[in-house]
C-alpha positions in Angstrom: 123.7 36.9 -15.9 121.0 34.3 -14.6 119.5 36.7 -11.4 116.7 37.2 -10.2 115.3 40.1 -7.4 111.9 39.0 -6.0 109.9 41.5 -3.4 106.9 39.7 -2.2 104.8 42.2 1.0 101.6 40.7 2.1 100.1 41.3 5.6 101.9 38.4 7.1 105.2 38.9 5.6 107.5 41.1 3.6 110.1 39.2 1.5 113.3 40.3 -0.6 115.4 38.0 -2.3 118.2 38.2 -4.6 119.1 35.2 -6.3 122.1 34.0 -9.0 122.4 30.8 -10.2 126.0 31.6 -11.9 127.2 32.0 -8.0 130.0 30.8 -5.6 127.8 30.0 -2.6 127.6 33.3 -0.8 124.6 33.6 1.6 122.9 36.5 3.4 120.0 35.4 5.4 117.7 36.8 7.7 114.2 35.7 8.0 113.8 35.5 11.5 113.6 31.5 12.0 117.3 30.8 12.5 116.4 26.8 11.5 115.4 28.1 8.1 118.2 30.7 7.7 120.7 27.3 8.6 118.9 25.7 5.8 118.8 28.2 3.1 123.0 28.7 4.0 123.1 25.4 2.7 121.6 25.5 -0.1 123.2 28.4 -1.5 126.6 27.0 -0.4 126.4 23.5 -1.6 123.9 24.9 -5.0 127.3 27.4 -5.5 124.3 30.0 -5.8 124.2 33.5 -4.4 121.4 34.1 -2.3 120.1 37.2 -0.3 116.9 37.4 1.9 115.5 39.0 3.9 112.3 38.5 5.4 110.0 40.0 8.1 107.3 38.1 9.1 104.5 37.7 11.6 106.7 35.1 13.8 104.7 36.3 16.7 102.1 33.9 15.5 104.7 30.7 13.9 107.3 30.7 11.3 104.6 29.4 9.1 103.9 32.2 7.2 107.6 32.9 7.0 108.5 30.0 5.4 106.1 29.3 3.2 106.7 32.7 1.7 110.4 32.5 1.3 109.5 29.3 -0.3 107.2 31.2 -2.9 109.8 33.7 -3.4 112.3 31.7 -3.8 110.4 29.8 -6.5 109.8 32.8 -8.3 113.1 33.6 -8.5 114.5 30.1 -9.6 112.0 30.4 -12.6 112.7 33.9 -13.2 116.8 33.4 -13.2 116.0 30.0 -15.5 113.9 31.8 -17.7 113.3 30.1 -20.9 115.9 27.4 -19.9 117.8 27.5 -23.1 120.7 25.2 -22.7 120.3 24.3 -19.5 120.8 20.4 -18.3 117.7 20.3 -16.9 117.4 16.9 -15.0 119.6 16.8 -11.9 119.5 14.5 -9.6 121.9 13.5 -6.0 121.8 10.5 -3.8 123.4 12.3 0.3 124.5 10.9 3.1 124.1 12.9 6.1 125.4 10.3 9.2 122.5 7.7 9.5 120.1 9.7 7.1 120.3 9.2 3.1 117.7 11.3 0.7 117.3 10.8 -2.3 116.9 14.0 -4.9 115.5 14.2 -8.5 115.0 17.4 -10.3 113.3 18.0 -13.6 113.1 21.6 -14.5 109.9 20.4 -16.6 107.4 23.7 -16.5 105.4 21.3 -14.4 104.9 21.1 -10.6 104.7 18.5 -8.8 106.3 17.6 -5.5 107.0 13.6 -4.4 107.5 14.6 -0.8 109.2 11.1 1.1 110.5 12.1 4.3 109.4 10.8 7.6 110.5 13.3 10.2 109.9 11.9 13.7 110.3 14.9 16.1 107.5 17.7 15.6 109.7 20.3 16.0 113.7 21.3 15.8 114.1 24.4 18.4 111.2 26.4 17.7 110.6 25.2 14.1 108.0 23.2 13.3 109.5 20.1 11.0 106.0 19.8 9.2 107.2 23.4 7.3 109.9 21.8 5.2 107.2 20.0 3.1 105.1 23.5 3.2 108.6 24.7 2.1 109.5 22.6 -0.6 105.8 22.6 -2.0 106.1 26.6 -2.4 109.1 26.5 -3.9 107.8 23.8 -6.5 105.2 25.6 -7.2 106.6 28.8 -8.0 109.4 27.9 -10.0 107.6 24.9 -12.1 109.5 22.0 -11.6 109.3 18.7 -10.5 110.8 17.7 -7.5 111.7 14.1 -5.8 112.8 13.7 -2.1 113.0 10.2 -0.7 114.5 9.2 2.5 116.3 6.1 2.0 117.4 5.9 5.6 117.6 8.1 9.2 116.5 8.6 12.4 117.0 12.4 13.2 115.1 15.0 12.3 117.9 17.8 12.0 119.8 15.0 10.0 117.1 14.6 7.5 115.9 17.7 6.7 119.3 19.2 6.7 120.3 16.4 3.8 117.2 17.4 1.8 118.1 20.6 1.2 121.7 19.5 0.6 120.5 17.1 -2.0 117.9 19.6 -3.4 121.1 22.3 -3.9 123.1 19.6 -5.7 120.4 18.3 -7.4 119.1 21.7 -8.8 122.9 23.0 -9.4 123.4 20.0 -12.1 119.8 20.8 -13.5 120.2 24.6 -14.1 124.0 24.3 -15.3 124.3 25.3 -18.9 125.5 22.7 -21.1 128.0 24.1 -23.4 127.6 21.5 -26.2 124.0 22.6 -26.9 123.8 26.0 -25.2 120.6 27.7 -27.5 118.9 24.8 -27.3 115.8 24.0 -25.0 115.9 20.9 -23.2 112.6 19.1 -24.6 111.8 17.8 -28.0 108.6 19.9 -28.3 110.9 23.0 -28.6 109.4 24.4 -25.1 109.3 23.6 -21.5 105.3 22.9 -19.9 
């Protein structure tokens, strides 16, 4: 089984987060912004992943902290569940529409981080959550789990709209990049014989 079980306590948050990529799309989130629970429902439902967290943070001050370290976690728990990435697809990529908004996604599951961040969200916040954290988001996660990550807004207007459709893009996206492929299922994807 491709899991992973990530505990992450700092003094500005404590994280748990269960994570299988062999999933159906069940989702149990609490982290105390109810924007990024919305969006992390999503991903695990349209990613078929299974996904637990929960997540105490110092929301007194801002969701900041919150989500940058579910991000992290997160992260660390993609690369943990990939592992050595034998067999695995490796390259996914989706091109969503969301009403007026269409992203772009590209995933490589490369042992390299790097994040092409392209969205341009005009409202500074959605509720209480500040819209600039779903770049802080993404750029955790990237980090963390080592791969690189394209998100391109095509087209849109809304805010909710387009960062909703990024992590619906991202799920499908990273869904098609960890899926085993069955043809060459001891093989690692990369003609060097490793990933990084």
């Amino acid at each position: 089984m491709r899991t992973a079980e990530i505990i992450r306590k700092t003094a500005e948050t404590d994280i748990t987060l269960e994570l299988s990529l062999d999933g159906s799309g069940i989702a149990d989130v609490k982290t105390g912004c109810g924007f990024l629970d919305h969006m992390l429902t999503l991903l695990a439902s349209h990613g078929n992943f299974d996904l637990k967290v929960r997540c105490q943070g110092d929301t007194d001050v801002d969701f900041h902290h919150s989500v940058e370290d579910v991000g992290i976690c997160l992260g660390q728990a993609f690369a943990k569940a990939i592992g050595e990435a034998k067999g695995i697809t490796r390259y996914g990529s989706m091109l969503l529409p969301m009403d007026e908004a269409l992203i772009l996604c590209a995933v490589d599951i490369s042992g390299r981080e790097h994040l092409s961040f392209g969205l341009n969200i005009p409202a500074e916040k959605i509720g209480e959550f500040d819209t600039e954290l779903a770049e802080e988001f993404f750029c955790a996660l990237v980090r963390h789990a080592k791969i690189c990550l394209h998100l391109q807004q095509l087209a849109g207007k809304n805010s909710h709209h387009l960062i909703e459709g990024a992590f619906k893009a991202f799920a499908h996206a990273m869904e098609t990049a960890v899926r085993i492929d069955t043809e060459h299922a001891q093989k690692i994807p990369s003609s060097k014989g490793m990933l990084l």
